[in-house]
N, C-alpha and C positions, 0 to 999 in steps of 0.2 A: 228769705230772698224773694218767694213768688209773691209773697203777702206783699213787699216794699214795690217791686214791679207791677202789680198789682193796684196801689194804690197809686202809682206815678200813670200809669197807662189812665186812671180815673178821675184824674184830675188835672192833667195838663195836654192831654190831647182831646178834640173833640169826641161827643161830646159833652162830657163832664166839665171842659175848660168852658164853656159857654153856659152851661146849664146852673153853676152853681153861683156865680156871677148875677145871672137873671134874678136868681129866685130871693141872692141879697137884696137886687132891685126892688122886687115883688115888698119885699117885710121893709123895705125903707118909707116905700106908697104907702103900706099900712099904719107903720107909724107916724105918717102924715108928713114925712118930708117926700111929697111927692114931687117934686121938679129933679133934685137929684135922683130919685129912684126911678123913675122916671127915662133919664136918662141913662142910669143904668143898663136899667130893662132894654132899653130899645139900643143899644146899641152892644149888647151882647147876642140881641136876637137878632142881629143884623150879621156878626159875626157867623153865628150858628148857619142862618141862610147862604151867606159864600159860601163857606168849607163843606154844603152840600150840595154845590152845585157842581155838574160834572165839566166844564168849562174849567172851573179853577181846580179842583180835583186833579185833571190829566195837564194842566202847567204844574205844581207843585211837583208831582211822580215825573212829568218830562224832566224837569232841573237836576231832579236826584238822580236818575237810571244814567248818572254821567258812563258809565263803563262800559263799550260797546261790545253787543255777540262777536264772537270768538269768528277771525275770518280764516278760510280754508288756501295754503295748508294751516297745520295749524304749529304754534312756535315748537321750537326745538329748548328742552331743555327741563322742565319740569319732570318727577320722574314720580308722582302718585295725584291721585286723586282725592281730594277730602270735599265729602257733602254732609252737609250739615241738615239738621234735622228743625223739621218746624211743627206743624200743630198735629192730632193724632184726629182719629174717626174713632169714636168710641162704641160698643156691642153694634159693629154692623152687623146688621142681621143677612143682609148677602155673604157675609164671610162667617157665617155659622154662629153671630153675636164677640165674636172674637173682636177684642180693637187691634184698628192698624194705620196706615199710615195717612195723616189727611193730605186734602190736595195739593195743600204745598209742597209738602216733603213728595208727596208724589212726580208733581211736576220736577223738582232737584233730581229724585230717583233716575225719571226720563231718560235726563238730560246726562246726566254721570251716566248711564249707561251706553248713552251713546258715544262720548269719550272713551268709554272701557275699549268697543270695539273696533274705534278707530286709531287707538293708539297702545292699547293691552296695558295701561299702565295698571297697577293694585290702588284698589281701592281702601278708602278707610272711610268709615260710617261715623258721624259724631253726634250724642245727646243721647240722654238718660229722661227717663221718667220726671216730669214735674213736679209729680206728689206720689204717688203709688204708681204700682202696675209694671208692666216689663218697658225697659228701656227703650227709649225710639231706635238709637242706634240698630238694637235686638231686630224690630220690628224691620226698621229698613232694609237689614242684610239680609231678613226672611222675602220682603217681595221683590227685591234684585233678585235673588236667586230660584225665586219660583215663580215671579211675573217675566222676567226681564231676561232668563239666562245668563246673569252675570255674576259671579263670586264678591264676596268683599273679603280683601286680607287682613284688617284689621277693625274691632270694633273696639268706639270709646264709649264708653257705657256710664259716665260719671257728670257731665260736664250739666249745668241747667241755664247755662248764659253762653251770649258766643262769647264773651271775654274767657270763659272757660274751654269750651268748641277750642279756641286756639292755642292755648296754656296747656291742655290734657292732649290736643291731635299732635302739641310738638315734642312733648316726653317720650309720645310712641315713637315720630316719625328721627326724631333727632337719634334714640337708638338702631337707627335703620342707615345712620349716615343719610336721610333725608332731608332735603332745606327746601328744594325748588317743589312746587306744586300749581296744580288746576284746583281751583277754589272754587267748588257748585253751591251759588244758593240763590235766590229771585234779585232777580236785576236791583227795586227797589233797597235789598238788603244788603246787597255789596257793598257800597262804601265803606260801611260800618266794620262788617267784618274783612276786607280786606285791612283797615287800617290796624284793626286787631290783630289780626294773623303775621302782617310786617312788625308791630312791636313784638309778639311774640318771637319773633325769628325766622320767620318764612321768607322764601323770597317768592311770589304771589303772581300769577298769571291769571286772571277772574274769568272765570268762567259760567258768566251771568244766563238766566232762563229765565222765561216766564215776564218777561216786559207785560207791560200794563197799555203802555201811550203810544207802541210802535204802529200804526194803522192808515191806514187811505184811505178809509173813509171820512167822508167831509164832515164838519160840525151841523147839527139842525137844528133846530128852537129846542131840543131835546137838551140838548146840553147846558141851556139856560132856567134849565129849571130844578129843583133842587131833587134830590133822590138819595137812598142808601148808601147807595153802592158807593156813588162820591163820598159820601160823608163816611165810610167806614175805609176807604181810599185815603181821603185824607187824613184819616186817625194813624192809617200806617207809618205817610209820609212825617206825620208831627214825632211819632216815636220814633222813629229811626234819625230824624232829626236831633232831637232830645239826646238818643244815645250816642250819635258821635260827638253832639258836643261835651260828655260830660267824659269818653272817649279821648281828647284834647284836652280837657281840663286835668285828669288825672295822672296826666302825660308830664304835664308841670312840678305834679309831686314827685317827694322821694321815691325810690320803687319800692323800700318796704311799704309804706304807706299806702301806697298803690295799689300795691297785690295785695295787700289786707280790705282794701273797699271794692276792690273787685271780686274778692271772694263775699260778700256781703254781710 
């Protein structure tokens, strides 16, 4: 399943979607059908050039972050917490070589913690290891409870997709007589997993962090010019795009069928 994710993230988001494209261009010039290849070329690297520019970068992620931060007070009715787990920090050497949790899940960690104390609800931690190693969940409930002073009640230690994140956090929570929750994970990834977590059976209050486009500062020549950060910006926005629609698409299927191509 990481190899297939893997290969989708390498080839239909920038940029892989652009790059391989070109280089058919590039072998078309070569073998002398240069006006097609030609065109090719220049108009995948024209592609490549937008999706790095931070101008289109921060419309793309503005479109997506549809789900606005949580206003105070805040709803009545949810009755747990579930934060979802994203990328890891591997042998930081400030944390004695030990891996833990990277900035995203950090940032989610934050933000679930400040719910914890604004409203006591139990937390659950969701995601397991990618390939080896100790589970992120593992890791997560470790720096809640030693960064953050906050407990988590229950860890899901299995899941390596959010389609699973919602499928494993509602086995737990459904034995808990659980339905209603605060859903923590980066603005940009919400959609996705909310729509997940409502097919699973949740009834879903998003509880978005870590916006990307929220700012006052005004746009410069800066943002017309191409750079990483867009371009690694918009590789998020294309996957996350990519997954809810295929999210909708298996929504159409039977749910054996379903649950079978979800589990990968």
């Amino acid at each position: 399943m990481i190899v297939w994710h893997g290969l989708v993230n390498a080839f239909l988001t920038p940029p892989g979607l652009f790059l391989l494209p070109m280089a058919v261009g590039l072998a078309l010039i070569i073998a002398r059908r240069r006006r097609v290849g030609t065109l090719v070329a220049v108009l995948f690297w024209a592609g490549l050039t937008a999706t790095s520019l931070p101008v289109v970068s921060s419309a793309l992620a503005r479109s997506w972050e549809s789900y606005p931060a949580l206003h105070r007070p805040l709803p009545i009715g949810p009755r747990a917490i579930v934060v979802l787990a994203a990328g890891r920090y591997h042998d930081a050497p400030e944390y004695g070589g030990h891996t833990t949790v990277g900035i995203d899940t950090l940032a989610r960690l934050a933000y679930a913690a400040r719910l914890f104390r604004e409203t006591r609800l139990p937390i659950l931690a969701s995601g397991r290891a990618p390939l080896k190693g100790t589970a992120s969940a593992l890791l997560m409930r470790r720096v809640l409870d030693r960064d953050f002073a906050t407990p988590v009640k229950w860890v899901e230690a299995s899941s390596q997709t959010t389609a699973q994140n919602a499928e494993y956090s509602w086995a737990i929570l459904r034995s808990q007589n659980i339905r209603s929750i605060f859903l923590v994970t980066q603005a940009w990834h919400m959609p996705r997993a909310v729509a997940l977590f409502r097919r699973a059976g949740f009834k879903v209050v998003p509880a978005p962090t870590d916006f990307v486009t929220r700012t006052r500062r005004g746009a410069t020549i800066l943002a017309y010019l191409p750079n990483a950060h867009a371009l690694a910006l918009t590789a998020v926005i294309f996957h996350e795009m990519i997954g809810l629609a295929w999210v909708r698409a298996t929504a159409l299927l039977p749910a054996p069928l379903a649950h079978f191509i979800s589990q990968g």
